[in-house]
Every structure is written in structure tokens, then in C-alpha cells.
N, C-alpha and C positions, 0 to 999 in steps of 0.2 A: 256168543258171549253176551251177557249181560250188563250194559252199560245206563250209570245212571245220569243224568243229566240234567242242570237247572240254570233258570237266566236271573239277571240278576238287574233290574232296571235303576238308570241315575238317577238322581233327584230331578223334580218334574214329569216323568213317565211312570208308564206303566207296561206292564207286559199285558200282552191281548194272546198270543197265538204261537204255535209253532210252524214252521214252511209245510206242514203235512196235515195243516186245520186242527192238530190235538192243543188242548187250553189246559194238559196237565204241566204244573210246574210246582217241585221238578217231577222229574218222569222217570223211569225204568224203558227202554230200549233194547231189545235181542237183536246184533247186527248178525246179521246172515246173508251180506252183500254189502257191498260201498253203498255210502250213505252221505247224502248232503243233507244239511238240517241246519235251517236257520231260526233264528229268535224273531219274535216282530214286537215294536215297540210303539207305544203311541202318549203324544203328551196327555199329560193330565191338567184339565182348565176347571176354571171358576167363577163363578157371575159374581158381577155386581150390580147392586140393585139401590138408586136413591129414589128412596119414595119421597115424596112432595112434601114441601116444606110449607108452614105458615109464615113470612114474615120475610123471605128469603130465597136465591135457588143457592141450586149446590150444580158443580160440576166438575168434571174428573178429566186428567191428564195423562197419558191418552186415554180416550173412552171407546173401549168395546164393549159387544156382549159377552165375548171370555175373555179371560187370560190365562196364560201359562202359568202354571204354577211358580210361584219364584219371583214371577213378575213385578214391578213395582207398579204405583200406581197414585199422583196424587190428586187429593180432592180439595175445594176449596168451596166454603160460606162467601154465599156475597150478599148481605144487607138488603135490604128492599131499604126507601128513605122512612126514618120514623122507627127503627127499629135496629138492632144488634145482636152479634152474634152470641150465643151461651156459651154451649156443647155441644157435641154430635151426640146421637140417640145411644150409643153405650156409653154417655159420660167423661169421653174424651176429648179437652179444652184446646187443643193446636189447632191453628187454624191460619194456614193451608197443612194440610195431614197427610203423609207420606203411607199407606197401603200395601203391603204386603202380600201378595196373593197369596196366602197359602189354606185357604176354604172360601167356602162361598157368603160371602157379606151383603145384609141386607141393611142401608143407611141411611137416616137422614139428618139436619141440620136442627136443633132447636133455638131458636129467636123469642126474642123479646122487646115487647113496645119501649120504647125511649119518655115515652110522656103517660108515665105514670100516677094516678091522683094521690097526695097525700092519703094514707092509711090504706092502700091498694097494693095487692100483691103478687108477684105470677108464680106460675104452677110450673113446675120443668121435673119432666116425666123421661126417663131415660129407660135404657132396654140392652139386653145382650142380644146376639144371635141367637135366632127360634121362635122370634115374634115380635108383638106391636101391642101400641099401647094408646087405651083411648080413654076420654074424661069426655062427662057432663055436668053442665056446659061447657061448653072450650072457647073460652075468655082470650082475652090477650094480659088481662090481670083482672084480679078478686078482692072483695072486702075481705077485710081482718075477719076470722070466723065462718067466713061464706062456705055453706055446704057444698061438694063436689064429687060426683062420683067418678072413679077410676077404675080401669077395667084392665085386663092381663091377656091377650090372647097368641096361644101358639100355634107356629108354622106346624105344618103336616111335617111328624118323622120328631116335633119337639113335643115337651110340657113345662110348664107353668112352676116353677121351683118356690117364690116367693118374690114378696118385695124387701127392699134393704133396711124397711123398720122392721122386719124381724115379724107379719101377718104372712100367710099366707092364703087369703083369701085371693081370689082372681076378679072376684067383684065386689068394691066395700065403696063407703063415702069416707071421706076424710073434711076435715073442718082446714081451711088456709091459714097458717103461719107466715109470719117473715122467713123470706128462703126456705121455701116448702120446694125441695128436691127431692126424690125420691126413683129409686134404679126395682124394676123388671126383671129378674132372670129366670131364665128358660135354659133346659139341658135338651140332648136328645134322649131322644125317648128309645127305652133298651126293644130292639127288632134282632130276630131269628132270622137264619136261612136256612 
């Protein structure tokens, strides 16, 4: 007889195997003897990654190199003196920030000098998941008008969507405003198997 069969993993896992090394799921099976057959299951993890801050560290609660899917995870800005905290690099202001495993997060802190000179202003450059984001020169603040370049670069497996003025150039200059923010996003990049 022909019997079909398929497993069905919880939240946080995945399926890897069957007890007979077959990775089809589900499957077609002809019994023609008793049969034992089990499912094999394995969690599914996610890194976290806090690249280095200027002005600042950051550090997480509990800190591994994975987590289980599901898992919670908080982070927290701590100041260096002479400086404060923004945002986190996709633009999010909580701070201490409760984390969610549920993909893999690459994060950091952005700060800001406390002793800024009249008509001086700072640059706060933010980013989704898929990459990072650099300026020349990288100030701690700018003259009113002061030219700056800004750069877009994606993780391997992402690309470069646009910035949140509505350019999508990956490398332009831009001229300093008052509250000159501006957000990075990157999707992943469409792959075949």
C-alpha cells in the first residue's frame, strides 16, 4: 500500500530529515513490512550582530551568538559622557529595546554630541536590515549647508532600495539642514534554487 506522509514543525523549528536519512517532506511510502519512521526536528536560530557605535556602546540581554527563534532579547544605548542617545540604526527611539528573534538583525546605536556650536548640526543616518551606511566626513555635527557624502551599502543576498527622500542613488552628497535624518532601506535580493 501506498502511504503518504508529512511532518509538520512548531514554531521555532524546522524539519531536517526523516529516521531513514530521506529529506522529502511530505513523502509517498509503499509499506511492504512494518515500519518505524520517525520525523527529526531542529531549532531554527538567528544572530545578532551590534556593530560599533560612535558616541556610545550598546549591549544585549542575554548575549549569544544565536538565538531560538521566538526568543526575546533586550538591548540597551549607554551614553559615553558628552553625548546621547538618538536612535537605533533602523530608526527605532526605545531605549532599552526589547527584540524579537524572529530573523537575523544587524544593529547599532546612533549618538549624538551634547555640545553643539550654535548653527552646527548632526547627520543621523538610519538603515533597515541588508546593510550600512557611511558619510564623508563623519562629524559629530556640521555647518548649516556643509557638503556631505553618503553612501548605501548592501549585505550579500540584499540590495539598495532607496533613501527615505524619495533618491535612489547609493552614493550622492547632500547639503546639512536642521534635523537632517534620513533612513537606508535595502530588501533582499530575489535568489533561485
Amino acid at each position: 500500500t501506498s502511504v503518504s506522509v508529512a511532518a509538520f514543525a512548531n514554531n521555532g523549528y524546522q524539519f531536517t530529515q526523516w529516521s531513514d536519512g530521506n529529506t522529502d517532506n511530505p513523502r509517498t511510502i509503499v509499506v511492504e513490512q512494518d515500519m518505524d519512521l520517525n520525523a527529526e526536528f531542529q531549532p531554527i536560530y538567528h544572530m545578532l550582530t551590534i556593530e560599533e557605535s560612535i558616541g556610545g556602546q550598546v549591549t544585549a540581554d542575554p548575549y549569544y551568538d544565536q538565538y531560538i527563534e521566538g526568543q526575546e532579547v533586550v538591548i540597551t544605548a549607554t551614553p559615553d559622557n558628552g553625548y546621547e542617545f538618538v536612535c537605533w540604526s533602523d530608526g527605532v527611539r526605545a531605549n532599552p529595546r526589547t527584540l524579537t528573534m524572529d530573523k537575523d538583525y544587524i544593529i547599532s546605536a546612533t549618538f549624538r554630541s551634547t555640545d553643539i556650536p550654535e548653527n552646527n548640526y548632526t547627520l543621523i543616518l538610519t538603515h533597515s536590515t541588508g546593510g550600512y551606511v557611511t558619510r564623508d566626513p563623519a562629524k559629530d555635527y556640521y555647518e548649516s549647508g556643509e557638503r556631505v557624502y553618503i553612501e548605501a551599502i548592501a549585505h550579500d543576498g540584499y540590495i539598495f532600495q532607496g533613501w527615505s527622500d524619495g533618491s535612489t542613488e547609493s552614493l550622492r552628497g547632500i547639503s546639512i539642514t536642521p534635523d537632517t535624518i534620513i533612513h537606508a532601506s535595502f530588501v533582499p535580493a530575489i535568489q533561485y534554487t
